[in-house]
N, C-alpha and C positions, 0 to 999 in steps of 0.2 A: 312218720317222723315224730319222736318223741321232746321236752323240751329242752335237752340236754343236748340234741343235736346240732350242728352248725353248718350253715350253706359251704360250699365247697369254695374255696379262694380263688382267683381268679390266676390262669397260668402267667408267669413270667411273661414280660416281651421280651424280645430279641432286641438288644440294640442296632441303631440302624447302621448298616454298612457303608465303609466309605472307600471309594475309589481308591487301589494302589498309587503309588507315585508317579509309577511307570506305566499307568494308564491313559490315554488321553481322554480328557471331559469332551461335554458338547460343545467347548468352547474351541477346544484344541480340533477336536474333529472338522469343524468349520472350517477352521484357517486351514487347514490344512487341503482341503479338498478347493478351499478356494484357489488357494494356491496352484494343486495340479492341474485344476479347468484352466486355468489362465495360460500354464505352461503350456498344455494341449493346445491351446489358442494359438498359441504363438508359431509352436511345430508347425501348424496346420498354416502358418505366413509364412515360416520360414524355409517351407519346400521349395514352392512356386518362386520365391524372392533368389535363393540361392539360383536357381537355375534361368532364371531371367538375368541375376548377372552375369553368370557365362556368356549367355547370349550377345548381353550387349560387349562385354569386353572381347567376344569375337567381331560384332561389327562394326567395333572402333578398332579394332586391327585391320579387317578388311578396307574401312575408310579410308588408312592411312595408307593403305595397299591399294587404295583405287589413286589416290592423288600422284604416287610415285610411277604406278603403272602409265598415267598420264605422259608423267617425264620421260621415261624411259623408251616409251613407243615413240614420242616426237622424236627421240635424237635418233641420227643416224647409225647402223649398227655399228659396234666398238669404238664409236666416239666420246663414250661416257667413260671418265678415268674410275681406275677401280678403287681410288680412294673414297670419289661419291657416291659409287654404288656402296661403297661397305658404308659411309656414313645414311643413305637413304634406307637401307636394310636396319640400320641399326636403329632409326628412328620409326622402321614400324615395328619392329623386334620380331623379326620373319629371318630368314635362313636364305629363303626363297623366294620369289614372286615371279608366277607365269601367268601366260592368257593365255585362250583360243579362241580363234575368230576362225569361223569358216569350218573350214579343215583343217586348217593349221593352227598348233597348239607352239608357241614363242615361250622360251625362258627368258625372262625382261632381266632377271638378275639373280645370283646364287654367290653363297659363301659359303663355308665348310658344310658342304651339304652331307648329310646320312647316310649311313650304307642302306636305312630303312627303313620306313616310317609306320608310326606304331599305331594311330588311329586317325579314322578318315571323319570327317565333319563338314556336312553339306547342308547351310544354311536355310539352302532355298526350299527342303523338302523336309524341314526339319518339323517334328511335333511336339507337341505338349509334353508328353508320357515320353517321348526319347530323351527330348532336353532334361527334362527332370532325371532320368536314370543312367544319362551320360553326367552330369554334372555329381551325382554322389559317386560313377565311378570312377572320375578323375579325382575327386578327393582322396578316395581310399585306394589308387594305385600310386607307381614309384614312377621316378621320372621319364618320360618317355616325348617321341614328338610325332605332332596331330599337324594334317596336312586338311588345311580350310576350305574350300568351296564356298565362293559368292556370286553376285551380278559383275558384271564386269564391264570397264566404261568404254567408251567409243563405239557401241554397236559392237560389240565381242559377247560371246556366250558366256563363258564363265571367267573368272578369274580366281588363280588358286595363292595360296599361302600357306608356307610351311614355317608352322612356329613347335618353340620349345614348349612341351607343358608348367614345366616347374614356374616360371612367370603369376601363370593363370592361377598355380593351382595356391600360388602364396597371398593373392591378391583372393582368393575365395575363402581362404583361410582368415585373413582378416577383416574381410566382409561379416563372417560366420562368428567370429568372433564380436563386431559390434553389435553385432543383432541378439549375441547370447547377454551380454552387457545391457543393453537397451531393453529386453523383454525382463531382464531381471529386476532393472527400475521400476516399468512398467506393471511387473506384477506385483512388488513390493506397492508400489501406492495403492494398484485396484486392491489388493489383498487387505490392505491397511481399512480402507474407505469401505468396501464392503464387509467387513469383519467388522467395526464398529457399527457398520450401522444395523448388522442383522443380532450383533451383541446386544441393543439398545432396546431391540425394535424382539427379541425373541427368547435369547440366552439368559439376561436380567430376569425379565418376568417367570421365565421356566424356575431358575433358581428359586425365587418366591416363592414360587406355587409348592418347587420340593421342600426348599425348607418349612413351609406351612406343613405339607403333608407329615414329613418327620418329625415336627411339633407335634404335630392331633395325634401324631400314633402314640407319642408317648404317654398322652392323656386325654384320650377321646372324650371324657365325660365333661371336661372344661368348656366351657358356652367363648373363653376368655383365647382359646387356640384357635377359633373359629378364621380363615381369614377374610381379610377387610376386603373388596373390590374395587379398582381400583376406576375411574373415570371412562376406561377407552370403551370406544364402541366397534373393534374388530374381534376376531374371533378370539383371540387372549382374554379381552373383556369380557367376553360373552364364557367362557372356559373357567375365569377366575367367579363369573356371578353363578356359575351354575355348582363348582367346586363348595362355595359360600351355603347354597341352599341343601344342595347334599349333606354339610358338618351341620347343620341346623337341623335334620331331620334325621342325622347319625345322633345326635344330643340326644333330643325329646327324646326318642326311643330308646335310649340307655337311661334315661331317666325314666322312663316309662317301665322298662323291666327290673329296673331295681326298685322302684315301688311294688309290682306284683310281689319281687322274691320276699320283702320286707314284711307284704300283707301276707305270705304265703306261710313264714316261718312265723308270723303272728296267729296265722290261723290257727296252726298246728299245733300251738300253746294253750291258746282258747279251747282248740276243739274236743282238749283230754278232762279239761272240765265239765265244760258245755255237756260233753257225753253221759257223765255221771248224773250232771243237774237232771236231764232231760229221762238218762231211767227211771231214778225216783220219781220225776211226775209222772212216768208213763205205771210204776206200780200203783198209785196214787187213782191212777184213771182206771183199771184195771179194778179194784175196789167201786169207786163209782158204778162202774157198770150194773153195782150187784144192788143197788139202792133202788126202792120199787117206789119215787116218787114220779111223775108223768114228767115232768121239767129236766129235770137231771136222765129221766132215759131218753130223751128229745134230742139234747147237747152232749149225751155220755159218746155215742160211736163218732161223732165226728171230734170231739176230744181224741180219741183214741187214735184215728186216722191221721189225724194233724201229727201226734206224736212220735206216729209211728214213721211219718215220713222225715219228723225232724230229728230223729236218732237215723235214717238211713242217711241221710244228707249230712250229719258230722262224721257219720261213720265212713264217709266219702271222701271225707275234709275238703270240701268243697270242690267239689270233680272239674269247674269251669280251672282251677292251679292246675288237672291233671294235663297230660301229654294228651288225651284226647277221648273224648266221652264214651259210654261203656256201647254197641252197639246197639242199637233199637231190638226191641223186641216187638216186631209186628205182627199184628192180629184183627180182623176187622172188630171195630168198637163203636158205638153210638156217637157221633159227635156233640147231641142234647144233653145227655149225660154227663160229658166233663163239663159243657158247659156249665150247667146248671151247680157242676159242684164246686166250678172256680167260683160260680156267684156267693154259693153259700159260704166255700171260705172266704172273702173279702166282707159277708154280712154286708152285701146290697141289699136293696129292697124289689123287689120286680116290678114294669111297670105298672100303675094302678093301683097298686098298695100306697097306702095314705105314711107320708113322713113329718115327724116334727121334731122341729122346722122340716125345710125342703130340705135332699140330702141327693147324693146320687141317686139315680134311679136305674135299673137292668131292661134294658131291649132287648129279646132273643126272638130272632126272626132266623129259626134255622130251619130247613125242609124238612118234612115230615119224613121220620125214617133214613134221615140220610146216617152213610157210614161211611166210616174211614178206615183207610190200611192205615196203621200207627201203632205207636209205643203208649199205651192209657198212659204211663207216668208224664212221658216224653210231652206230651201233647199238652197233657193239664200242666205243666210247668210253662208250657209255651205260652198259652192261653192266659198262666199267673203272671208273670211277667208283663204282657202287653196289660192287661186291664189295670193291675196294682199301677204301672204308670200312669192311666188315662185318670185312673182314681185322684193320683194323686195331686195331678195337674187340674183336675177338677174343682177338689178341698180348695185349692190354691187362689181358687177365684174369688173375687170380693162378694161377700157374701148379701150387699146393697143389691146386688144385679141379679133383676128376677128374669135372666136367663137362663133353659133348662138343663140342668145339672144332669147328663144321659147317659151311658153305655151304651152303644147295641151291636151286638152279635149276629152277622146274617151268614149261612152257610149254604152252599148249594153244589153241585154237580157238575164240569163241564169237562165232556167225554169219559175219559178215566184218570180224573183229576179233581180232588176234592178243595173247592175253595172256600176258606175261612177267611173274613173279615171283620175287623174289629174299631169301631169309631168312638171318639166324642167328642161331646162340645165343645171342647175346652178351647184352648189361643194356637191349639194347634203346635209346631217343630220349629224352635228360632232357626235361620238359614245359619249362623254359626254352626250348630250342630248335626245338621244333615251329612254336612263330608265327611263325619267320623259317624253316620250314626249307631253304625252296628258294631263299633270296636271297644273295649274294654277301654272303661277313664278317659274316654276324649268324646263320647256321644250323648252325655249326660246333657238334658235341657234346663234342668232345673240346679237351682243353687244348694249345693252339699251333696248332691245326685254323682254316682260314682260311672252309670253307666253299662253295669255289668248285667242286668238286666235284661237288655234286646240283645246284648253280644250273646248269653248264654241260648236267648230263643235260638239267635237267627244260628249258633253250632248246632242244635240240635235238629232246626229246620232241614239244613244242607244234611247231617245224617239220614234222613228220609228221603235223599235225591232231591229236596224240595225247594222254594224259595220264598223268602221273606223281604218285601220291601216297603217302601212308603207310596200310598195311593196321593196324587199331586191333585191340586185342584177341590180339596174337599172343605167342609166347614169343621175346624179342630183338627183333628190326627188319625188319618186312617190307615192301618196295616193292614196289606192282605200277603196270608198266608196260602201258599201253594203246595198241596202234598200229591206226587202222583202214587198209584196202585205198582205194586211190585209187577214186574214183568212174568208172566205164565210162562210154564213151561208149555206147548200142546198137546206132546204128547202124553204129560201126566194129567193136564185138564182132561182130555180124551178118556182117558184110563178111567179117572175120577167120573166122566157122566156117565160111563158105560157100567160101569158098576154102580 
């Protein structure tokens, strides 16, 4: 990226979409369904209930067919004038009215009787499931007449009655119809009563939450879209605080990568400089080399090596902005040897070398001969990073406290796993910083500390399969680093001993 370039702008958003006219919201959906439970409620009364009326308006017709039957058996036969039997017929609204006792089945009384009768109803054997699907069938047929079966009084077996349907079927009609009136009150209040309160109680608060969310979309990066939480402590509350913590760490982190892009396009302005500066010295060192005084060729190659790495590392432009680091180049390597040259670049002193005043001091307590599968650069970068920190936390200390100012480096072997660890004296990892500590700008311990330091170790560590963490429990700060050996093939090991 040269500095004439510009970060890429960010895409358009989509405005957010809104419900057609003729859509129903969650609000409408509600009611609406409330609505049809309740209707289905009612259906589910209104089976049973219509067919229970039939019922009883048969057995207050037989009632009145039991009382008349009473009169009719006391008088003697054709003593009753046919005036009062038509007015006794007329008051149970029958056609008919027989009994049978015994053997003998008696017509008590008849008026325009039928050539036919259209359906038979037998109270005493009558069922649930019949009543029910004889009573929607007299609804939905045409006029016809149903001849009754009931108990029958005086010690008689049965007693029959022949009535007109239409009566029945007008008096079920109107029942059908108060009950369709009365369930539509009924469901209008629960519907009412229930729909405010689930509006109140779920609809409201959903709304808030959408209209927050279509706020933050329009401007994620506003800390001021965030929304507020509101008091409750059921799951809405709990929804709304969790919604709250989510845009708080949607923030920072958009705040967090527009810093990187910022530092990133800064880099890249720097780095076309930087790169020029840093040839010249390294011509500059290049001349040194050729100078035959003992001092100057002491400090000349690692001049030269510093150089070299600091034109590869802008010529990188700082590889921690890239998409992802270049892959290790592993090789077994002396683990003494880098250390000893991260020491010489920091100019430690090793321990027992005399300082004045007292300054840091280098511990290297690494196995003799130990080696490692690693990247040499990869490795002394990792190594620079962890110490330049402990250093610098070191400097940092009041320089009144004649506690010792230490590094030490201890390395060793466990299975096929090479473990590096690296401590000092210092105050040690504030607990602020530990939950970020490997992450870019948020794991810094120290004040104007960016952080980018252990984040860059611990990418290059995980490129190795390996792992980098904080040793708990120590005096100051201790990382250990974990590299395992690359996995063998056997049967190219085989190959390779055999030859």
């Amino acid at each position: 990226m040269t500095t004439t370039e510009r970060p890429p702008l960010p895409a358009q958003r989509p405005a957010p979409r809104q419900l057609p006219w003729w859509r129903f919201g969650l609000s409408g959906k509600l009611l609406l369904l409330t609505v049809l439970f309740l209707m289905f409620a009612e259906i589910a009364i209104y089976v049973p209930s219509i067919a229970n009326f039939r019922l009883n308006w048969l057995r207050d017709r037989l009632a009145s067919a039991h009382t008349a039957a009473l009169v009719l058996d006391a008088a003697p036969s054709g003593m009753v004038p046919e005036g009062l039997t038509r007015q006794i017929l007329d008051s149970v609204g029958a056609r008919a009215v027989a009994m049978k006792t015994g053997t003998q089945r008696r017509l008590l009384a008849a008026r325009d009787m039928p050539p036919a009768v259209d359906h038979d109803v037998d109270i005493r054997t009558m069922t649930s499931w019949q009543a029910i699907s004889e009573a929607f069938a007299l609804l939905t047929s045409g006029p016809g007449i149903m001849r009754v079966v009931g108990p029958a009084p005086a010690g008689g077996q049965f007693l029959e009655v022949v009535l007109d349907e239409t009566p029945l079927r007008v008096a079920m009609l109107r029942f059908s119809a108060n009950i369709l009136l009365l369930s539509l009150v009924i469901s209008a209040i629960t519907a009412a009563l229930v729909y405010l309160a689930l509006h109140y109680l779920f609809v409201r608060p959903m709304r808030r939450i959408t209209a927050n969310l279509m706020a933050f979309h329009e401007d994620p990066e506003s800390p001021t879209r965030i929304i507020a939480p509101s008091a409750r402590r059921d799951e809405m509350g709990l929804a709304e605080r969790e919604l709250a913590a989510l845009q708080r760490d949607l923030v920072s982190m958009l705040h967090q990568k527009n810093r990187l892009a910022a530092l990133g396009l800064a880099v890249s302005k720097i780095n076309h400089d930087l790169r020029n500066l840093l040839a010249s010295a390294q011509l500059i060192s290049d001349q040194l080399a050729g100078v035959s005084d003992a001092r100057v060729q002491r400090f000349a190659p690692k001049l030269v090596r510093t150089l070299e790495r600091a034109v590869a590392y802008c010529q990188s432009t700082l590889s921690y902005g890239r998409a992802q680091e270049a892959p290790p180049q592993r090789r077994l390597i002396a683990v003494d040897a880098v250390v000893r040259e991260v020491r010489e670049q920091l100019e430690i002193a090793s321990h027992g070398e005399e300082t004045a005043p007292p300054q840091v001091t280098w511990v290297n307590v690494i196995e003799r001969g130990l080696m490692v599968d690693a990247d040499p650069d990869h490795l002394f970068r990792i190594l620079l990073n962890l110490a330049r920190n402990a250093r610098q936390a070191l400097e940092a200390l009041d320089h009144t406290d004649a506690l010792p100012r230490q590094i030490r480096v201890t390395g060793r072997r466990e299975g096929a796993v090479t473990i590096i660890e690296l401590s000092d004296t210092g105050p040690g990892v504030p607990d602020k910083a530990r939950a970020h500590l490997f992450e870019a700008f948020q794991g810094s311990a120290r004040s104007g500390g960016t952080g980018l330091g252990l984040a860059i170790a611990a990418e290059l560590v995980r490129a190795h399969d390996g792992e980098i963490r904080l040793v708990e429990g120590t005096i100051g700060a201790t990382f250990r680093v974990a590299i395992p050996d690359r996995p063998v093939e056997l049967r190219a090991a085989r190959e390779r001993a055999k030859a």
